[in-house]
VEXMARZA-504713 format. One record per residue (C-alpha): residue number from 1; residue in one letter; x, y, z. Coordinates in nm, 4 decimals. Example, Ala and Ser with C-alpha at 12.3 -4.5 7.8 and 13.67 -1.06 7.14 Angstrom:
2
 num residu       px       py       pz
   1      A   1.2300  -0.4500   0.7800
   2      S   1.3670  -0.1060   0.7140
***
This chain:
125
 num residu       px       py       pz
   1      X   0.1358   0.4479  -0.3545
   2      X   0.0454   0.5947  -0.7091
   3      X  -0.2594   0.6314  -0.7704
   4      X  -0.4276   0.8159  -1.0582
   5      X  -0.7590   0.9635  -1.0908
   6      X  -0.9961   0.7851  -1.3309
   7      X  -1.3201   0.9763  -1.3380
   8      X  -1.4001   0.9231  -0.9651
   9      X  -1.2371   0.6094  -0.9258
  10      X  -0.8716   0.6043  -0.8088
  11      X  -0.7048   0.3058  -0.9568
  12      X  -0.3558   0.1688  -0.9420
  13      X  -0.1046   0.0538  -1.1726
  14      X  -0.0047  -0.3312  -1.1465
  15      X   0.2817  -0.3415  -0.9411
  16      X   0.0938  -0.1915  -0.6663
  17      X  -0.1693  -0.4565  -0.6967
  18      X   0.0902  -0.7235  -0.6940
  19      X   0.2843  -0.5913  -0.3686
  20      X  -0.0261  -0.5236  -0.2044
  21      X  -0.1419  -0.8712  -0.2671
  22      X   0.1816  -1.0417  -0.2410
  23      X   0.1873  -1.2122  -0.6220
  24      X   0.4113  -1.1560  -0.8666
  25      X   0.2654  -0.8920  -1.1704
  26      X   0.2944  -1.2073  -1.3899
  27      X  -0.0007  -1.3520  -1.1850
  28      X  -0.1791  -1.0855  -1.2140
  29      X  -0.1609  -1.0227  -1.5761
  30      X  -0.2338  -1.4149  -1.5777
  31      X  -0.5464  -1.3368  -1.3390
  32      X  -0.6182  -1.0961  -1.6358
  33      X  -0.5784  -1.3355  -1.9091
  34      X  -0.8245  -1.5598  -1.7718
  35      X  -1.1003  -1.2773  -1.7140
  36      X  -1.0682  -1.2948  -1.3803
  37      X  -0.9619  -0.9296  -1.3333
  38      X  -1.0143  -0.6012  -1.5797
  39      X  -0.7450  -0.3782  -1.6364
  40      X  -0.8077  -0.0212  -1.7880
  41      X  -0.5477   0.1793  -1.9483
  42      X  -0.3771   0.4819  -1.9329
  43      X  -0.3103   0.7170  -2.1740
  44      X   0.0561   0.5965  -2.1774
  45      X  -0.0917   0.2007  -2.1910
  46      X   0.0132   0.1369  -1.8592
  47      X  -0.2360  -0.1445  -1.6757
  48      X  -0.4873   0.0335  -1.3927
  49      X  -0.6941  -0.1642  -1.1878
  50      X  -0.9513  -0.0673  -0.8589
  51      X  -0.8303  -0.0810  -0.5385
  52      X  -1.0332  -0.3545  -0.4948
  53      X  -0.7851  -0.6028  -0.7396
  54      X  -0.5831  -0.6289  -0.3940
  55      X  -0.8525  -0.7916  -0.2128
  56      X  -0.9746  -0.9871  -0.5115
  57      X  -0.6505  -1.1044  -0.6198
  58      X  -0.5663  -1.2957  -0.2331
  59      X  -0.9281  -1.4238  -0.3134
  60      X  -0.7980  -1.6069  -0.6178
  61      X  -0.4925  -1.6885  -0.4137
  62      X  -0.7074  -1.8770  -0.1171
  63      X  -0.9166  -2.0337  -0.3992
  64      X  -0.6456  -2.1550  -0.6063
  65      X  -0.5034  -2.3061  -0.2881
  66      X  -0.7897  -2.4564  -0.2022
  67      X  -0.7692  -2.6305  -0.5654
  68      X  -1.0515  -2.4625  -0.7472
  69      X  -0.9203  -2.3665  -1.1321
  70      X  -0.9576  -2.0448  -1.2766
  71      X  -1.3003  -2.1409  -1.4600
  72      X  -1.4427  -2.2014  -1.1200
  73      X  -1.3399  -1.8680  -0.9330
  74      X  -1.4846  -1.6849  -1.2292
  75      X  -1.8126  -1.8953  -1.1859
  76      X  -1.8028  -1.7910  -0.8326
  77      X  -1.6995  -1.3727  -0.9680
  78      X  -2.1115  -1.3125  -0.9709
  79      X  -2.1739  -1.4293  -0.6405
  80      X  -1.8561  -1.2104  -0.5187
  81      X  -2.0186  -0.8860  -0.6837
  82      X  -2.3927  -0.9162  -0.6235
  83      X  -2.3837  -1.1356  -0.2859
  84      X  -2.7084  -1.2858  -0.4752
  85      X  -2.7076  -1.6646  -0.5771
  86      X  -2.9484  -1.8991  -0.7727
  87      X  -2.9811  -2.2549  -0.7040
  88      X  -2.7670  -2.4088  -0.9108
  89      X  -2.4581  -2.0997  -0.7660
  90      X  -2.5479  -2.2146  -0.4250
  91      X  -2.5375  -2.6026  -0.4934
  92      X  -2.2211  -2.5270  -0.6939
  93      X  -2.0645  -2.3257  -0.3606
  94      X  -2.1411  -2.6260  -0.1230
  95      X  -1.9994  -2.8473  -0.3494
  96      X  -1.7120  -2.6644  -0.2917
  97      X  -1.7235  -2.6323   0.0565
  98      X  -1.7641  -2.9639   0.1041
  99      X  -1.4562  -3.0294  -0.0999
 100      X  -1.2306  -2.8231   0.0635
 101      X  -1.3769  -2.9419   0.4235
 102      X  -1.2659  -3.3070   0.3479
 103      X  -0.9232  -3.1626   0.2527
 104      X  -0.9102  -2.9863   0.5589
 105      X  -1.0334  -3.3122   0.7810
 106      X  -0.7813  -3.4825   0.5754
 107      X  -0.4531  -3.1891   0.6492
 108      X  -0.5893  -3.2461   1.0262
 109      X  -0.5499  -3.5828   1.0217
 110      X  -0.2127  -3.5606   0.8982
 111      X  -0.1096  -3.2830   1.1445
 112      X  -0.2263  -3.5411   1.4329
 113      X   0.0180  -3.8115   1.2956
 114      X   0.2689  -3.5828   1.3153
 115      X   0.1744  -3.4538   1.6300
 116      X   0.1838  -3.8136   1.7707
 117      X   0.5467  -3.8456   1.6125
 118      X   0.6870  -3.5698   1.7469
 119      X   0.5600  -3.6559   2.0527
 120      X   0.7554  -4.0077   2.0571
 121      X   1.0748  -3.8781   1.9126
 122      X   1.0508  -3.6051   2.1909
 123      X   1.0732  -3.8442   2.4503
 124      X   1.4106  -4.0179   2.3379
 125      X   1.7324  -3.8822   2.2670
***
């Protein structure tokens, strides 16, 4: 891994933060774009991030799969960083919870149909 020395931070260029994540470095120049992640520079201009873009960036990925957009996960950013909430954060996070629960009840259901069809189709030739 390269990694240069920033101050006392080590940071690392893009491509490391998309293999370590498993995205493509367009997504995470897009996760840039949208203010999602900060990128400093190097003397050359090349894009550094904190070791921690790895872990944020498969955040983003479970989020966006879960359908939230971009403006949500960066509503959600402050509640990442400070692990503090107000009311209307937390009300906002349940919301989401609760939406990505019924998903999951519904992707259950599904996986029980097809459990059931398998099933039948098992038992003839």
């Amino acid at each position: 891994m390269t990694v240069t020395e920033a101050g006392a931070e080590r940071l690392i260029r893009i491509g490391e933060v998309a293999r370590g994540a498993g995205v493509s470095v367009r997504a995470v120049r897009y996760y840039e774009q949208q203010g999602l992640l900060i990128a400093e520079r190097s003397p050359s201009g090349q894009r550094l991030y904190r070791q921690d873009a790895v872990t944020l960036v498969r955040f983003f990925q479970q989020m966006f799969a879960a359908g939230l957009t971009s403006r949500r996960i960066t509503e959600l950013l402050p509640c990442w960083d400070s692990g503090h909430t107000d009311a209307q954060q937390r009300a906002m996070l349940r919301a989401e919870r609760d939406r990505i629960k019924a998903r999951v009840d519904d992707l259950q259901g599904a996986l029980d149909r097809l459990d059931e069809v398998i099933a039948i189709t098992d038992t003839h030739p």
